[in-house]
C-alpha positions, 0 to 999 in steps of 0.5 A, a space after each residue: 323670677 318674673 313675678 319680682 317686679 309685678 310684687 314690687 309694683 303692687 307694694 309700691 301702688 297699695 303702699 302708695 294708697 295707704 299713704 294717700 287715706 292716712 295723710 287725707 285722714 289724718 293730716 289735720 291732726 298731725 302737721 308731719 302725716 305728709 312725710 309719709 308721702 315720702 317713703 314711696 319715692 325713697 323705697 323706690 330709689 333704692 332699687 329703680 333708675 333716676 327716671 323712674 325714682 323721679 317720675 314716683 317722687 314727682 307723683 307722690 308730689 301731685 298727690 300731697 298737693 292735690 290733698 291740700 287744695 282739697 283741704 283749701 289750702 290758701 295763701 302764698 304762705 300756705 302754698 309755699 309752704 306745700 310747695 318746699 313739702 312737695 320739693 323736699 319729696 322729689 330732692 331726698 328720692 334723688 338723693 337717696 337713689 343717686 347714693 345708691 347708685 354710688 354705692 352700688 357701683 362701688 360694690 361692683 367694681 370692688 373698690 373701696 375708700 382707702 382709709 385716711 393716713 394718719 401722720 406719725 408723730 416724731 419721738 420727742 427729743 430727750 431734752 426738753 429743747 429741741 437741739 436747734 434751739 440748744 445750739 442757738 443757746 450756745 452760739 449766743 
């Protein structure tokens, strides 16, 4: 299958592309448009290693940052605000792919969590006192 990763890469660069006209179109309208910024880095950390997953989080970053300094984007609120957006992109990519490198690895060396154990409850006496507390009544 040599033309697997040729078909990924087209989809990750036109679906990349999209995203760019949508967010520079459309981000004025609705503030949350940069999210889909993140949805290439995460399809990519589903598959790719960390250095790949991190290299297209890092350019899906530069690419929501380069709209907003067109847009002129002012202020230290403002930017801070562009920066934990860019942040955000970059950390959910690596998490995604190292949650899916565990999972992967877990499904290759057939392990399994084992589930957790439950402690059975003793059987309640038949009187309503335990018998060390009736033998203490009647020490007494």
């Amino acid at each position: 299958m040599e033309w697997a990763p040729a078909v990924g890469n087209t989809r990750i660069i036109t679906n990349f592309i999209a995203n760019v006209v949508l967010v520079y179109l459309l981000g004025t309208f609705w503030g949350p448009m940069w999210l889909l910024f993140v949805l290439t880095p995460v399809a990519t950390a589903l598959y790719a290693s960390w250095i790949r997953t991190f290299v297209t989080a890092g350019i899906s970053s530069a690419a929501l940052l380069g709209i907003y300094y067109s847009r002129g984007l002012e202020g230290t609120v403002g930017w801070g605000q562009a920066s934990l957006h860019a942040a955000f992109i970059i950390f959910i990519s690596l998490f995604v792919n190292s949650i899916a490198r565990l999972v992967m690895q877990m499904k290759n060396t057939g392990a399994a969590p084992k589930p957790a154990s439950i402690p059975v409850a003793a059987t309640p006496a038949t009187s309503s006192t335990s018998p060390s507390l009736q033998e203490h009544k009647l020490a007494a």
